[in-house]
VOBA-363751 format. One line per 10 residues: number of its first residue (from 1); their letters; for each residue y, x, z of N, C-alpha, C. Coordinates in steps of 0.05 Angstrom, whole numbers, padded with zeros to 5 digits. Example, Ala and Ser with C-alpha at 12.3 -4.5 7.8 and 13.67 -1.06 7.14 Angstrom:
# VOBA-363751
1 = as = -00114 00264 00156 -00090 00246 00156 -00066 00264 00156  -00045 00257 00142 -00021 00273 00143 00001 00258 00157
# end
This chain:
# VOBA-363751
1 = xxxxxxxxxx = -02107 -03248 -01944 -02107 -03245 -01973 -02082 -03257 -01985  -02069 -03239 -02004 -02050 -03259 -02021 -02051 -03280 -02025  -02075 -03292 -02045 -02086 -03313 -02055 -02092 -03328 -02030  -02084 -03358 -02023 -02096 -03374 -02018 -02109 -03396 -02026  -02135 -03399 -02024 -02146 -03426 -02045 -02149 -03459 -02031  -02136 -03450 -02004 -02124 -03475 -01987 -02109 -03484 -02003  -02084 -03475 -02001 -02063 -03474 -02013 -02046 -03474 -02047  -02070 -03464 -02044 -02067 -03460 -02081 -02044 -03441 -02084  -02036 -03418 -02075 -02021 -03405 -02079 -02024 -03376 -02073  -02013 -03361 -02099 -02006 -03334 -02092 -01978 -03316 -02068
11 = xxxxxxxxxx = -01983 -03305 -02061 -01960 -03289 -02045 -01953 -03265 -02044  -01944 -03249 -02062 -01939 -03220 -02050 -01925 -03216 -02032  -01932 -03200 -02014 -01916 -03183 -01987 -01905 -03167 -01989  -01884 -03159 -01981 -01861 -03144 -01984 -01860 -03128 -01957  -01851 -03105 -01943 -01837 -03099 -01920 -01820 -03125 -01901  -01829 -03121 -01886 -01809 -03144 -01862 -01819 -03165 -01870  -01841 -03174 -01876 -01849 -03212 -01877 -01832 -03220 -01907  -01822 -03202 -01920 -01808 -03222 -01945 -01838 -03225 -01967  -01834 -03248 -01974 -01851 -03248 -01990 -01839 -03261 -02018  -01859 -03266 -02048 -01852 -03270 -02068 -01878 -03296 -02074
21 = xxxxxxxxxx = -01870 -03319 -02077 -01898 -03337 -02078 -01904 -03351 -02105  -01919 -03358 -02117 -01924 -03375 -02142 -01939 -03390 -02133  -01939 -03424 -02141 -01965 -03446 -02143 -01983 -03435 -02153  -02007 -03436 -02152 -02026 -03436 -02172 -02043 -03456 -02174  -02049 -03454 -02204 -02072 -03484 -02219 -02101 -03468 -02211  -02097 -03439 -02216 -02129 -03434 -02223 -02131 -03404 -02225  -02150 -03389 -02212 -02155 -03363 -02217 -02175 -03360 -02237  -02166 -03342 -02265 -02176 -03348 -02282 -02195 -03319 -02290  -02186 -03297 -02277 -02206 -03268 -02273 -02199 -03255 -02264  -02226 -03242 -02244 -02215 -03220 -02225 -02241 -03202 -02232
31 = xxxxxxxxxx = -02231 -03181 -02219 -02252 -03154 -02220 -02234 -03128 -02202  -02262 -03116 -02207 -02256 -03090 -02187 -02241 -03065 -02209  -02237 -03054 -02228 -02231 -03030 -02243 -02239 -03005 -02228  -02234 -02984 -02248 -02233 -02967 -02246 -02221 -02948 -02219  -02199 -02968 -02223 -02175 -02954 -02203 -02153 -02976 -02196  -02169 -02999 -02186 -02146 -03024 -02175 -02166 -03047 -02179  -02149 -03068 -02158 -02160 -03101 -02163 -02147 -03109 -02177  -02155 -03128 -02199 -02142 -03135 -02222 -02146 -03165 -02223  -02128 -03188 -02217 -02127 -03213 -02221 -02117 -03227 -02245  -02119 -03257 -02246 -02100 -03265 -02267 -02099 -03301 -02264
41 = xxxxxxxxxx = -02081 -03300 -02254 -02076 -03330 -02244 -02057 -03347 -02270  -02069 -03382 -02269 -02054 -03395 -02282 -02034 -03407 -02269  -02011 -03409 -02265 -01988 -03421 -02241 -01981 -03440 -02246  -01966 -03454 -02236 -01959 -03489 -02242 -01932 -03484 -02262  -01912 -03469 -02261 -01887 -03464 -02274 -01882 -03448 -02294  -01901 -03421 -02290 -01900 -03397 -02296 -01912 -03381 -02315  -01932 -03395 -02322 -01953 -03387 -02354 -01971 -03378 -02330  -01978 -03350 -02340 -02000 -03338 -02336 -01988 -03315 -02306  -02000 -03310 -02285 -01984 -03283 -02269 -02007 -03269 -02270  -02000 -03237 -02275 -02019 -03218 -02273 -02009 -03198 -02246
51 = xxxxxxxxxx = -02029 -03191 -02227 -02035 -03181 -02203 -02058 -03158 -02201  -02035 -03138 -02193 -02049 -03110 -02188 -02055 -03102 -02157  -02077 -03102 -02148 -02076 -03091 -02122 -02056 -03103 -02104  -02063 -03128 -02106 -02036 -03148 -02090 -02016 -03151 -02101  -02001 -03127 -02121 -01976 -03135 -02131 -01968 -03155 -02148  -01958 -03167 -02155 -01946 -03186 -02178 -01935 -03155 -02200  -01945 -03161 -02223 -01936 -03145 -02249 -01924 -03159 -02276  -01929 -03187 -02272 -01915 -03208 -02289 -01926 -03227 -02282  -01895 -03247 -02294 -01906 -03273 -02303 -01900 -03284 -02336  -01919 -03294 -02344 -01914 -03296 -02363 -01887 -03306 -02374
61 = xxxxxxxxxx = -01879 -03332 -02365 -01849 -03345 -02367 -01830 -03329 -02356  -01817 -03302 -02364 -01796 -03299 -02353 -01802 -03264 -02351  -01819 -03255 -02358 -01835 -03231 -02364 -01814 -03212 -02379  -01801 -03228 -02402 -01781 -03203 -02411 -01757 -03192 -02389  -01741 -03209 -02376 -01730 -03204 -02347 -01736 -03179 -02335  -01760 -03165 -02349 -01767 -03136 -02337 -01760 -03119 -02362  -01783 -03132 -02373 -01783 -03110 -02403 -01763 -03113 -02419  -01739 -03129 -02428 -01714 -03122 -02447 -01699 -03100 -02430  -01698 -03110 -02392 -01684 -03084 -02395 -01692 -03055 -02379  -01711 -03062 -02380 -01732 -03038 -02389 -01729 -03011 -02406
71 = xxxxxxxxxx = -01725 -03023 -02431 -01729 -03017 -02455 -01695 -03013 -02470  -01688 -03041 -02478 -01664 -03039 -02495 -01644 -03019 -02487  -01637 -03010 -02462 -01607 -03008 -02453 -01616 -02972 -02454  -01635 -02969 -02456 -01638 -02935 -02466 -01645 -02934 -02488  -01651 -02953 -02506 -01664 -02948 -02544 -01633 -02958 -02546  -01617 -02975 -02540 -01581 -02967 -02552 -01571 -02947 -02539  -01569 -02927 -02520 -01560 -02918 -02513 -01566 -02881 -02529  -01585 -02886 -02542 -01594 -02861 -02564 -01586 -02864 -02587  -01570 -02849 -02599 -01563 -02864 -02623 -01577 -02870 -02644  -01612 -02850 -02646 -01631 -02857 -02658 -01655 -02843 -02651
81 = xxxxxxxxxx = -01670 -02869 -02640 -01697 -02858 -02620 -01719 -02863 -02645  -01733 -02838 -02642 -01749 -02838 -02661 -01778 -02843 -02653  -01781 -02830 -02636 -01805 -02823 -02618 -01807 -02831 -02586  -01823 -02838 -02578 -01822 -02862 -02550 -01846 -02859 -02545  -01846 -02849 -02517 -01864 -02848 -02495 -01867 -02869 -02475  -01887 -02877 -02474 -01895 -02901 -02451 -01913 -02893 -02430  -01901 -02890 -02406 -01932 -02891 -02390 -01926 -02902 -02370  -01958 -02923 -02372 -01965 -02939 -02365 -01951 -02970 -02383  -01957 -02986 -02377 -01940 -03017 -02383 -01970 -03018 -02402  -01991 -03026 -02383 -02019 -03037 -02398 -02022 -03063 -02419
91 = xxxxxxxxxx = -02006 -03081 -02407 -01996 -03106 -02408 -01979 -03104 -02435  -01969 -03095 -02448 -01964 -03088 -02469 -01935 -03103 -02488  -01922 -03104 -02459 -01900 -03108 -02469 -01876 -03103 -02472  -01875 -03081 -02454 -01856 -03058 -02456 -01865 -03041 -02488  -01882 -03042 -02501 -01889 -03023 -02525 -01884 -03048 -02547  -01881 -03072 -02544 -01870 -03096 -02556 -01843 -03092 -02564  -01826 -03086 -02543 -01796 -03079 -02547 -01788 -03060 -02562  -01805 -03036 -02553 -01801 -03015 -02562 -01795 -03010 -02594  -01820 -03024 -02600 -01826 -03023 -02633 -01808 -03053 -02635  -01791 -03052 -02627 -01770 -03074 -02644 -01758 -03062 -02660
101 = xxxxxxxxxx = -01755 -03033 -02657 -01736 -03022 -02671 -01747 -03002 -02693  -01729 -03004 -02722 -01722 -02995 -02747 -01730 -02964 -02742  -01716 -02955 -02723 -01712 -02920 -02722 -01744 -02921 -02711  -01754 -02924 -02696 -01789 -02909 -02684 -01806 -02906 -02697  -01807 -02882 -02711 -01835 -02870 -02720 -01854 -02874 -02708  -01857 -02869 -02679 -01878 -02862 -02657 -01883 -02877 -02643  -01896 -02896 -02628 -01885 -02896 -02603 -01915 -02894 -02585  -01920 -02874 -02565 -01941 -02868 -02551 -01946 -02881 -02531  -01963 -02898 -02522 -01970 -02914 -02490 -01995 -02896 -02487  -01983 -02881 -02446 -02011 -02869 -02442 -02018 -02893 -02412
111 = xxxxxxxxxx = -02045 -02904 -02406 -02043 -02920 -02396 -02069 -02915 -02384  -02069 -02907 -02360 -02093 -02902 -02338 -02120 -02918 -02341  -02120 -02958 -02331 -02134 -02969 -02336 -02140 -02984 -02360  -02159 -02972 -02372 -02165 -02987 -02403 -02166 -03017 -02396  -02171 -03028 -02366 -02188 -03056 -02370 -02159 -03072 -02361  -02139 -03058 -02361 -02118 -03088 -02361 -02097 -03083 -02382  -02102 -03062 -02409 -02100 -03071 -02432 -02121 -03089 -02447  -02144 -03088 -02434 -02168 -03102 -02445 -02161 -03125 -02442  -02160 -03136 -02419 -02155 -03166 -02405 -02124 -03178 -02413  -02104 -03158 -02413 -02072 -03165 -02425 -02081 -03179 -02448
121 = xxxxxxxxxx = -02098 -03156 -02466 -02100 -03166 -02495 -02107 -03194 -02504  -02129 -03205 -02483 -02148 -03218 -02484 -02136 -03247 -02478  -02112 -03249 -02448 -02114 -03270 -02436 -02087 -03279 -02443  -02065 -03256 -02446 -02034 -03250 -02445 -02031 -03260 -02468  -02037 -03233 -02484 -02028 -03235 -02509 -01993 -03227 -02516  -01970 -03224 -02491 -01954 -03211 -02496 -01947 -03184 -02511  -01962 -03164 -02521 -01956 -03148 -02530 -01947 -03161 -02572  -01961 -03189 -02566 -01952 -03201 -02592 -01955 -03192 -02621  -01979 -03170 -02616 -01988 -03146 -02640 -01984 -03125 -02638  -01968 -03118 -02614 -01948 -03084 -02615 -01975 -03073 -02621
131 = xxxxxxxxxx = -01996 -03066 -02608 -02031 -03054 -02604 -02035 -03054 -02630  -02026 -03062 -02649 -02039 -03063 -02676 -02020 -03050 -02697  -01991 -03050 -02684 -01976 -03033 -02703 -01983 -03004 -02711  -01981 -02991 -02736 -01984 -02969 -02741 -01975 -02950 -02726  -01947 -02955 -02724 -01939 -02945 -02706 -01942 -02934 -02675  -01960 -02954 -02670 -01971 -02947 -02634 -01994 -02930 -02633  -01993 -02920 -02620 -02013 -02897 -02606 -02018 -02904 -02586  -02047 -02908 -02567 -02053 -02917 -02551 -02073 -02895 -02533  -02072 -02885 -02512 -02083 -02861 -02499 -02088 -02870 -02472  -02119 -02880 -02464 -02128 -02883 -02441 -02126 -02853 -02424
141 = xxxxxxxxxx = -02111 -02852 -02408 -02112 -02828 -02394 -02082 -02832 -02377  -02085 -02809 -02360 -02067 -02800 -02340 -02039 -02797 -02350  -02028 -02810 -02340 -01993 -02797 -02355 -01983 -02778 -02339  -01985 -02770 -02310 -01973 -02747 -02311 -01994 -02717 -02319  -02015 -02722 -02325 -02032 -02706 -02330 -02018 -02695 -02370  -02027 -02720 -02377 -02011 -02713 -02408 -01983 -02707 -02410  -01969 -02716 -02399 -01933 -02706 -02396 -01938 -02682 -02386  -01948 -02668 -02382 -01956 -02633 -02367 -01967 -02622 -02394  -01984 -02632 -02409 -02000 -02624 -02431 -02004 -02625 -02454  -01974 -02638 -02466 -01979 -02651 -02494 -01957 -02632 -02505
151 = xxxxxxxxxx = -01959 -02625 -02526 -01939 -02604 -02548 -01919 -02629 -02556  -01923 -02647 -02551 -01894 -02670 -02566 -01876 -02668 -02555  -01851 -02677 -02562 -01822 -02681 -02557 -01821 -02701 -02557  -01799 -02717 -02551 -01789 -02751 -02547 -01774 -02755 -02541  -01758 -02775 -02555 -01730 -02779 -02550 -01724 -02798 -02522  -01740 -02814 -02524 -01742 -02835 -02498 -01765 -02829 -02490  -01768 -02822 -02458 -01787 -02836 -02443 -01784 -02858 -02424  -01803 -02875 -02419 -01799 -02903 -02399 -01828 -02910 -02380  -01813 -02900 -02358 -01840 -02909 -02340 -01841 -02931 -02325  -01862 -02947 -02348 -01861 -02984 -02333 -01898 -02979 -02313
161 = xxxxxxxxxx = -01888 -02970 -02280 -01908 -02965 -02269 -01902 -02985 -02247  -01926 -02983 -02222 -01933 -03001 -02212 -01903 -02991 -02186  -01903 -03012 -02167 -01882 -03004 -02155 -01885 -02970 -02134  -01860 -02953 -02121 -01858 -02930 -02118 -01869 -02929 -02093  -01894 -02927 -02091 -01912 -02923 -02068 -01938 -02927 -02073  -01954 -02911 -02054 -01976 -02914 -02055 -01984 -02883 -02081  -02006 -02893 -02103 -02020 -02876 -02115 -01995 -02873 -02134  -01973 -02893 -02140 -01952 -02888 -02166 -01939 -02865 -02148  -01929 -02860 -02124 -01915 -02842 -02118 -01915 -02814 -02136  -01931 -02802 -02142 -01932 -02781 -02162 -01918 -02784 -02186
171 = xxxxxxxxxx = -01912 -02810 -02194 -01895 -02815 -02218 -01868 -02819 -02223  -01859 -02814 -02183 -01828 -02804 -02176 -01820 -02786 -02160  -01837 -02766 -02168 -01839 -02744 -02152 -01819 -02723 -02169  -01813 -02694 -02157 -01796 -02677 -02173 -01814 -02657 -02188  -01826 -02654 -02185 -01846 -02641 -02206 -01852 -02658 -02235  -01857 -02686 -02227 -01863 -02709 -02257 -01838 -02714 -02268  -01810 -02708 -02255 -01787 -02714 -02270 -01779 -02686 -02284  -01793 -02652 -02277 -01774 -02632 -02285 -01806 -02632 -02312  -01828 -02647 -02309 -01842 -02645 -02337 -01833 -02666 -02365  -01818 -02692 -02350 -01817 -02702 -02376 -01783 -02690 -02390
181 = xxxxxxxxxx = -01769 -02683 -02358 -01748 -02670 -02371 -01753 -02648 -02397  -01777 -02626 -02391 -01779 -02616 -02421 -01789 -02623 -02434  -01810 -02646 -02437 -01816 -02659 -02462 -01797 -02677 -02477  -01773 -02684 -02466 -01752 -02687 -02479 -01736 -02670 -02500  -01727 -02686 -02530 -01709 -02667 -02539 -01690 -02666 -02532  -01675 -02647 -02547 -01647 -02635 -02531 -01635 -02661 -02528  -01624 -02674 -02535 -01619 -02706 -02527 -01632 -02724 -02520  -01636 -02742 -02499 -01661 -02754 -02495 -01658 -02772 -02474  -01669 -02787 -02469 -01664 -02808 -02448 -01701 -02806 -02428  -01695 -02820 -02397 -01723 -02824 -02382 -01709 -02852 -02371
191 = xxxxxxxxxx = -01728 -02870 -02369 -01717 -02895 -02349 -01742 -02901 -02334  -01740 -02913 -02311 -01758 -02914 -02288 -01747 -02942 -02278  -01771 -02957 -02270 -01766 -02979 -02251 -01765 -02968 -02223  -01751 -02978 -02208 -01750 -02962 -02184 -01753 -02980 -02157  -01773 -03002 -02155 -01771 -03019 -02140 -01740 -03040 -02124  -01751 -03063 -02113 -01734 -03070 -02098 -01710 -03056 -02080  -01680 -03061 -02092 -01662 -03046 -02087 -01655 -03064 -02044  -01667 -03081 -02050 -01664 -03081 -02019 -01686 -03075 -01999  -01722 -03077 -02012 -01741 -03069 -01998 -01756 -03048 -01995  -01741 -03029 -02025 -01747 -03009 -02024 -01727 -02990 -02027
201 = xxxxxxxxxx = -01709 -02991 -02013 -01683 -02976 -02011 -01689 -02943 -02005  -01708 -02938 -01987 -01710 -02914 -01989 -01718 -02901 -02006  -01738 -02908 -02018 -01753 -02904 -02047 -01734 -02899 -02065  -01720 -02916 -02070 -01698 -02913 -02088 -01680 -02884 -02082  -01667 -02885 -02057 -01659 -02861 -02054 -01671 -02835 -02055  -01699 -02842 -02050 -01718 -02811 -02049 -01715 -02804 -02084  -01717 -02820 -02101 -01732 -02825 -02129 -01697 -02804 -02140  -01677 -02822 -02140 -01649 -02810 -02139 -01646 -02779 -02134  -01647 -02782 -02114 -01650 -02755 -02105 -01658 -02727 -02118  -01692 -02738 -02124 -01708 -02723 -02142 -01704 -02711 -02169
211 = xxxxxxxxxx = -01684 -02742 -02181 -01677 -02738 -02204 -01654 -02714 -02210  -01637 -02730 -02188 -01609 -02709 -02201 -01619 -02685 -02192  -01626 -02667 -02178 -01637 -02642 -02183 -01649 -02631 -02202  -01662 -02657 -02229 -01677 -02647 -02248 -01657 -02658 -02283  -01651 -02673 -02288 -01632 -02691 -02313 -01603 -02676 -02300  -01591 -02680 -02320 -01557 -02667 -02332 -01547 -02692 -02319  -01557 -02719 -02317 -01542 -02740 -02301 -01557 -02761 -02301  -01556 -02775 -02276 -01571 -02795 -02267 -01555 -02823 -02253  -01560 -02841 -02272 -01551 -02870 -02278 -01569 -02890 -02253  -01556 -02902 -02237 -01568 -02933 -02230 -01562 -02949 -02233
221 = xxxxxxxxxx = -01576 -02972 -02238 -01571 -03007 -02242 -01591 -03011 -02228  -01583 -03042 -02232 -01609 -03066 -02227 -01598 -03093 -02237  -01621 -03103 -02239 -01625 -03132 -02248 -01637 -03154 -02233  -01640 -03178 -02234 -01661 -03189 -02221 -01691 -03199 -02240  -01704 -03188 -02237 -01724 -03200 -02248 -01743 -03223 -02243  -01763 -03234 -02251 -01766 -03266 -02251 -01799 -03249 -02237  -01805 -03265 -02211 -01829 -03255 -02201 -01827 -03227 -02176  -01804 -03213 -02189 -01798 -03187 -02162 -01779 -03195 -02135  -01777 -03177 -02118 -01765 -03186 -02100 -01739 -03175 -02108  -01720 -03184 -02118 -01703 -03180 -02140 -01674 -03179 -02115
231 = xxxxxxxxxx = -01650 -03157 -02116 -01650 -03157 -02145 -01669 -03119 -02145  -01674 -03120 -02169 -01699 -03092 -02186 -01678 -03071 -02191  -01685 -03037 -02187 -01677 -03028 -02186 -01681 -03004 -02209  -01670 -02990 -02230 -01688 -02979 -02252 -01666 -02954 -02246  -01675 -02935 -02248 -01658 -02904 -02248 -01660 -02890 -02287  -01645 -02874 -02287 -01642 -02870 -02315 -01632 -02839 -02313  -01645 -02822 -02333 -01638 -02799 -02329 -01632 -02784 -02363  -01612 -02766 -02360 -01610 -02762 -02378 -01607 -02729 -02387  -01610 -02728 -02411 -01617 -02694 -02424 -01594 -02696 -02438  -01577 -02676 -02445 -01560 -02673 -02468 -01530 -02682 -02454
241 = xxxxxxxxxx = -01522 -02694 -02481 -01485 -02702 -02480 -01499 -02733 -02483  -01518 -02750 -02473 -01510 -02773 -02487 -01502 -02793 -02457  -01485 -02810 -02460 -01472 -02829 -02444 -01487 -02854 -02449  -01500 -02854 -02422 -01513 -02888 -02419 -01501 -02902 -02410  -01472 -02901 -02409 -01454 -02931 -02405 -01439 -02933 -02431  -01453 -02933 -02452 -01446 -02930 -02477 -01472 -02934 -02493  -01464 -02968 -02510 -01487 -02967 -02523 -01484 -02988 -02551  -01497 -02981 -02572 -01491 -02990 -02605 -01503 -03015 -02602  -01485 -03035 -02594 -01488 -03062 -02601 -01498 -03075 -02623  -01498 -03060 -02637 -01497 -03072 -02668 -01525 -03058 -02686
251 = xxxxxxxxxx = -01539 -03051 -02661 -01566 -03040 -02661 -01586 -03056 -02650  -01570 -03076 -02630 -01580 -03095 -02607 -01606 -03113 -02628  -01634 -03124 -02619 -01650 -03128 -02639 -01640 -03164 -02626  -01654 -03182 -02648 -01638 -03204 -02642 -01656 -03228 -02621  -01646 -03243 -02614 -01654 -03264 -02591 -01667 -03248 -02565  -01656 -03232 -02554 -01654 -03225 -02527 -01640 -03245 -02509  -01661 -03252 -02487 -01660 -03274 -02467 -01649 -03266 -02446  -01641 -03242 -02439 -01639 -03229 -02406 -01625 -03212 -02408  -01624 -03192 -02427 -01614 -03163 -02422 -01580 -03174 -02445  -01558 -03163 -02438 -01538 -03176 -02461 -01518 -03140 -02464
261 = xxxxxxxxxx = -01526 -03136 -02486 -01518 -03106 -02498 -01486 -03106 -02489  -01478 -03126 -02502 -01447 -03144 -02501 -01432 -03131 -02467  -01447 -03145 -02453 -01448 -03141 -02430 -01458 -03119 -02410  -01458 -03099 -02421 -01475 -03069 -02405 -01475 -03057 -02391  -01444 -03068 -02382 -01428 -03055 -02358 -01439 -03070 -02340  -01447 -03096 -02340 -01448 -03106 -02318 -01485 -03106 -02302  -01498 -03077 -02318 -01516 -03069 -02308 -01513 -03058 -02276  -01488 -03051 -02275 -01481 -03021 -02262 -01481 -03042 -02234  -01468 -03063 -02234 -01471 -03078 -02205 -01490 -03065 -02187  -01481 -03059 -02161 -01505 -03052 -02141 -01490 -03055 -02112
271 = xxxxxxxxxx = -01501 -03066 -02092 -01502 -03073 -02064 -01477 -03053 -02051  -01464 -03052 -02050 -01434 -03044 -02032 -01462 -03012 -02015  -01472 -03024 -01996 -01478 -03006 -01984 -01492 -02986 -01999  -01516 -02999 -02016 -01528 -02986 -02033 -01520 -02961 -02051  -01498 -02973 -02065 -01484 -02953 -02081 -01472 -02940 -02054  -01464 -02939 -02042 -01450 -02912 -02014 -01474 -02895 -02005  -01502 -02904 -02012 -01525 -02889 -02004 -01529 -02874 -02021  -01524 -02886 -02043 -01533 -02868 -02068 -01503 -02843 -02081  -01491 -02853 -02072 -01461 -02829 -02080 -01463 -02815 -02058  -01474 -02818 -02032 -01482 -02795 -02022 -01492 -02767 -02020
281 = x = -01514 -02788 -02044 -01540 -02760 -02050 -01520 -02746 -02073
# end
């Protein structure tokens, strides 16, 4: 088991024995769902860590490390996103970011398991009200089922899902990228977490792959994030004329900890070999 209560510690496992560990004070709820094991540990450093089916999905201290750039480096890279699709990010903090911004009329989260927005809401509390903005729309259900079936358009979509294996596989597949490609308007941005750029290298390349056969052009970065086996790998695809190494600073929303607009170029960093795998495809 991840959890050891010898030990007092959490572990996620990675491919090849790498693992990702937190202290822990105290397991504070677990349950079976719908469709996953759902934990929620208190850590000695870290606030709160929430755990899907073994994975680590945050920690509370250091949680934006995912979601600013997540989020920001495709809402500047539109010159005005009106409408914003989320699927998945239960936890509710990727739809936090989102609605930072002036321009969003809309912003849609479709999100499979109701019970770890229930429990986010409850124990987290990161979404910081986003759930209550007018603005949010909240849709227990399937996202690639709705991205197949919804009459909307959207300027951004962002898929903050669990990592690219297992049941998420379908959510980097080429069929789920040539559907949100037309629910995009003629300008439009998609961004995807794309797992560990060194443990899930293939993934990454399969996900790549998939894309550029479907988007007008397809962007990689990574970052390290606080909790992943870092450094994290996010793919970005795009509709139209718009350039995602190009983005309105002066749009940037204020006290960002992680992600630096200023600095955008230096998303593009990636592993010597990595990038030779990926200019391949």
């Amino acid at each position: 088991m991840p959890y050891s209560e010898e030990e007092r510690a959490f572990i996620e496992w990675y491919p090849r024995g790498y693992g990702v560990g937190f202290k822990v004070k105290e397991r504070l709820f677990e349950t079976q769902t719908k469709y996953q094991r759902l934990e929620l540990y208190e850590t000695e450093g870290f606030g709160k860590l929430l755990v899907l089916d073994g994975t680590v999905q945050l920690v509370e201290v250091g949680e934006e490390s995912y979601h600013e750039v997540l989020v920001h480096p495709v809402m500047l890279a539109h010159p005005n996103p009106k409408r914003v699709l989320i699927i998945g990010g239960g936890d509710g903090g990727t739809l936090r970011e989102v609605l930072r911004y002036e321009s969003v009329e809309k912003a849609t989260m479709v999100e499979i398991d109701e019970m770890v927005v229930e429990v986010s809401r409850i124990y987290l509390g990161i979404d910081r009200g986003a759930f209550d903005d007018p603005r949010a729309e909240l849709i227990i259900g399937d996202g690639v089922k709705y991205l197949k079936e919804t009459e909307e358009r959207f300027d951004v979509i962002i898929v903050d899902s669990t990592d690219p294996v297992g049941p998420a596989k379908l959510l980097f597949s080429e069929d789920f990228y040539r559907s949100a490609y037309e629910k995009l308007n003629e300008r439009g941005l998609y961004i995807t977490q794309a797992g560990s750029v060194y443990l899930f290298t293939n993934e990454l390349l399969d996900a790549y792959k998939a894309m550029k056969k479907v988007f007008d052009r397809v962007y990689y970065f990574s970052f390290p994030v606080i909790g992943y086996a870092s450094p994290w790998s996010f793919l970005v695809g795009v509709k139209g004329d718009l350039d995602f190494r190009e983005v309105d600073v002066s749009r940037a929303p204020e006290k960002l900890y992680y992600y630096d607009p200023e600095r955008h170029e230096t998303l593009f960093q990636m592993p010597k070999y990595v990038r030779e795998l990926l200019e391949k495809e």
